[in-house]
N, C-alpha and C positions, 0 to 999 in steps of 0.2 A: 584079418585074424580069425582061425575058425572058432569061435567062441565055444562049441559044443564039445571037442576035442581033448578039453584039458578042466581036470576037475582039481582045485582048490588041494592041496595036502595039509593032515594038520599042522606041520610045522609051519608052512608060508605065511601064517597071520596069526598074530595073539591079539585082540582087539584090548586098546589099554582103557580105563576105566573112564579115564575123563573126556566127553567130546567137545572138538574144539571145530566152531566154522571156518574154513578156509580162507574164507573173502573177508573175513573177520579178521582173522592173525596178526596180518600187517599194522590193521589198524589205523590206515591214513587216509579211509574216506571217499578211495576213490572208486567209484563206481566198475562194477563187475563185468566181465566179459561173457556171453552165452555162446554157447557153441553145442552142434550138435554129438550125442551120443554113440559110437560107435558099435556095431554089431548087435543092432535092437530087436532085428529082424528073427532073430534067435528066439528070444524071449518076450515077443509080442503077449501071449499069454499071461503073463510076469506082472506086465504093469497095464494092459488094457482097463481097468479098473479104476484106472486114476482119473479124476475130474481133468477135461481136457485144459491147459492153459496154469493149473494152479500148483504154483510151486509146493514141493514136500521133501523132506530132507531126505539125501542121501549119504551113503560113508563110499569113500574115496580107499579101498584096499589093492595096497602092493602086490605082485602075484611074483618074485623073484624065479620061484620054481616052475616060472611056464614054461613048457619044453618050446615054445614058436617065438617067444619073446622076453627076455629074464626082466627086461624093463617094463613089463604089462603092467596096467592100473587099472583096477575092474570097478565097476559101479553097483552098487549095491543097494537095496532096498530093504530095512528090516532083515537083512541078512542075504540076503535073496539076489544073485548076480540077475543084472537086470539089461548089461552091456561094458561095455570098455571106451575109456578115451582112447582117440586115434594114437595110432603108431610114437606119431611123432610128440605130441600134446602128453602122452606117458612118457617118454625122452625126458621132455621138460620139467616134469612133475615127481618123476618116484623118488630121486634121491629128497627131497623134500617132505614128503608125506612120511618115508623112514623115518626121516631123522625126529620129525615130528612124531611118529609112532616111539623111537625109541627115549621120546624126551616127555614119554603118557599121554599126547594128544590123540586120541581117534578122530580123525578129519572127516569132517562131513560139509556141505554142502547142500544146493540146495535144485534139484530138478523138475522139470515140470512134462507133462506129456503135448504131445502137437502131433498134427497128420501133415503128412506131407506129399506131395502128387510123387509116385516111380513114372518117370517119364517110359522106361523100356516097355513095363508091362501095362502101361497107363492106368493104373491106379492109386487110391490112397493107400497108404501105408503107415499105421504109428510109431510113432517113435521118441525120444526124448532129447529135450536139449538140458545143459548142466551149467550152470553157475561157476565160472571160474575168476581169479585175480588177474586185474591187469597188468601189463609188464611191471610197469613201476612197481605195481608191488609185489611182483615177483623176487625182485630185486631186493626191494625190502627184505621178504623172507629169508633171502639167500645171505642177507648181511645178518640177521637177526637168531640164525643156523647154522652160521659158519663158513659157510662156502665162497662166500667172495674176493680173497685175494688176487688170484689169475685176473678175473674176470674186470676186479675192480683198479689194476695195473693197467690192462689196454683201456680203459674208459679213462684215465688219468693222462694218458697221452694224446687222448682225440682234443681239438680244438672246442672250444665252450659252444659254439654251436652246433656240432656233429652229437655232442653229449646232449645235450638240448633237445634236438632231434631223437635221437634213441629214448631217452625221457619218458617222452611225451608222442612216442611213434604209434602210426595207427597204421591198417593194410596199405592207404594209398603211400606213407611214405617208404613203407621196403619197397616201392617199385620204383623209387627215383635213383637212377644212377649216381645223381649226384653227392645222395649217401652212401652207398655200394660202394661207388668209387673213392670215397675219400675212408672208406676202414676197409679196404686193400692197401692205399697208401700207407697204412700205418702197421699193415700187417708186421713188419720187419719189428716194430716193439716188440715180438713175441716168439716166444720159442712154440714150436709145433705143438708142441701136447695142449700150451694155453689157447693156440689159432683153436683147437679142435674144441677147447671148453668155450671162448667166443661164439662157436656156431651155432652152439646149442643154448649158450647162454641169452642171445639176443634173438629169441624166438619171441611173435607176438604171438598173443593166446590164440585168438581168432583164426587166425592162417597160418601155425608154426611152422610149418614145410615151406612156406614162400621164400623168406629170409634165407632160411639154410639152403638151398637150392642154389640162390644165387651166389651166396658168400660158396659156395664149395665147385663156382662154375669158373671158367676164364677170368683172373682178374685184372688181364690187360684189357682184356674186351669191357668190362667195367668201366675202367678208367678212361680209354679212348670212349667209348659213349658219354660217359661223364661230362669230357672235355667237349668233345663236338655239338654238347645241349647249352654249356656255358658260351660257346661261340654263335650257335643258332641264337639262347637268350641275347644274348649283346646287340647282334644285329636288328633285331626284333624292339628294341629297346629303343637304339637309334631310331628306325626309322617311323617311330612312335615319336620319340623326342622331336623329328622332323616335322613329319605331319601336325604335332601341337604346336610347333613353331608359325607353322603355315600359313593354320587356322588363324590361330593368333594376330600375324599381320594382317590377315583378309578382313579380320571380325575391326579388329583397331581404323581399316579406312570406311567400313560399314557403319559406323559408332559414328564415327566424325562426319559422314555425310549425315548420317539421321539425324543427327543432334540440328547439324545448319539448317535441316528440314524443318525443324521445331519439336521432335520424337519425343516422348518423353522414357525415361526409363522402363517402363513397364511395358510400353508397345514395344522399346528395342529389344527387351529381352523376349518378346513372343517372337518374332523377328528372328532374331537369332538361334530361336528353339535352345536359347537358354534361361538364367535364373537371374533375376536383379542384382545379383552380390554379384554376377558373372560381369554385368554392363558395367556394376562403379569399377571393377578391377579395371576394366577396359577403358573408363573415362579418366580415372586415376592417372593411369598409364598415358596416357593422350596430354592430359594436362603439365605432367612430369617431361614429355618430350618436345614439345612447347615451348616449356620452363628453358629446358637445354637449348631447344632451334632460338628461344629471343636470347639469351646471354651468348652465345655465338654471334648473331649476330650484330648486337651491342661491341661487342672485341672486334668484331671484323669491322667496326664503323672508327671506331676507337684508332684503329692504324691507320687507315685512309687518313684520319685528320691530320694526325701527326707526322703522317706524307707533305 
């Protein structure tokens, strides 16, 4: 976004009287998302001045009448545009901050300064990262605002697990197919206009373009990955289950000879390169099949006689 390009009109912002923190709103506790500042490099001048690392509140302003972005969210210091959230992270954000605006909240937040290496020109470069809500309470917000019917219609249809997941999602879980693929499966609950507020509504703060990437890419190709890691897991599963079984017998006639040796538990488990509670299972187990091989053959002595 060219930050320089476009200058604030007085209509696009009426700041309302009361400020209200954002990570605050929701209210439920959970711990905040950081994410880097967009377009800092602009206004390095702006905030060099700030103690490096130490958070200072910022207001979170809508910029509807930007000619490059009608969903822009600019950052602002003491009034002072200091950078913008990403493209996508203002996507997520402005209908919220509105409504909040139009309901007397001035959204603030809280940012801090950092340097950070440009790889291209290799040097440091300042810049700011910003204090955001995490999904969950994004979600919050959106229920607390009004906006969640669509959004809370397809969450009503996913499986208590896949909601669980979404929940409670961090970056590494939008990259598991096996979520991906299972809210394509369930795409059909939903009329197009809801699929498109799904996209945008199941963004995580930290990476919001990862998620929507994928929900708006193939989602056969989804699915058949999906399917082919539950087939890979399976198999993977088994031949774990195999190999503990293995070990198992090997360690059960290891046990029984040590023991005839005189072993005591504490050398068979150095032995084993396992743990004492690992030996009584195995002596347990030994003594259980025992139990079975003499009543076996107590019955098989049993019918002889009676021959």
């Amino acid at each position: 976004m060219d930050g320089l390009s476009y200058k604030r009109q007085p209509g696009d912002y009426q700041a309302p009287r009361d400020r209200t923190d954002l990570c605050g709103m929701a209210g439920d506790g959970i711990e905040p998302n950081e994410i880097r500042v967009s377009g800092t490099s602009y206004y390095v001048e702006r905030f060099r001045h700030l103690p490096e690392g130490k958070p200072v509140e910022a207001e979170l302003v809508p910029e509807p009448g930007h000619w490059a972005d009608p969903e822009a969210v600019c950052v602002d210091l003491n009034g002072i545009k200091v950078g913008y959230l990403s493209r996508l992270t203002a996507r997520q954000w402005q209908e919220i901050i509105r409504e909040a605006n139009r309901q007397g909240h001035r959204v603030t937040t809280k940012v801090r300064r950092e340097t950070y290496f440009e790889p291209i020109n290799k040097v440091d470069i300042p810049g700011l990262k910003i204090m955001l809500p995490s999904f969950r309470s994004w979600r919050t917000l959106h229920e607390q605002l009004g906006f969640e019917p669509a959004f809370q219609s397809f969450m009503s249809a996913l499986p208590v697990e896949v909601r669980e997941a979404l929940k409670w999602a961090g970056w590494a879980e939008f990259n598991r197919p096996e979520l991906i693929g299972t809210l394509f499966q369930y795409r059909q609950h939903l009329e197009s206009d809801e699929w498109e507020r799904v996209i945008r509504a199941t963004h995580q703060v930290v990476l919001p373009g990862r998620l929507e990437g994928r929900l708006r890419s193939d989602g056969a190709m989804w699915v058949e990955e999906r399917d082919r890691i539950r087939q890979r897991d399976k198999k993977v599963r088994e031949a774990e289950e195999r190999e503990s079984d293995r070990r198992w017998e090997e360690d059960l006639q290891r046990v029984r000879a040590l023991a005839a040796q005189g072993w005591t538990q504490k050398r068979m488990a150095e032995e084993l390169e396992g743990t004492p509670h690992y030996v009584r299972q195995l002596i347990k187990e030994l003594r259980r099949l025992d139990l079975e091989a003499a009543k076996e053959e107590r019955s098989r002595t049993r019918k002889l006689k009676r021959q």
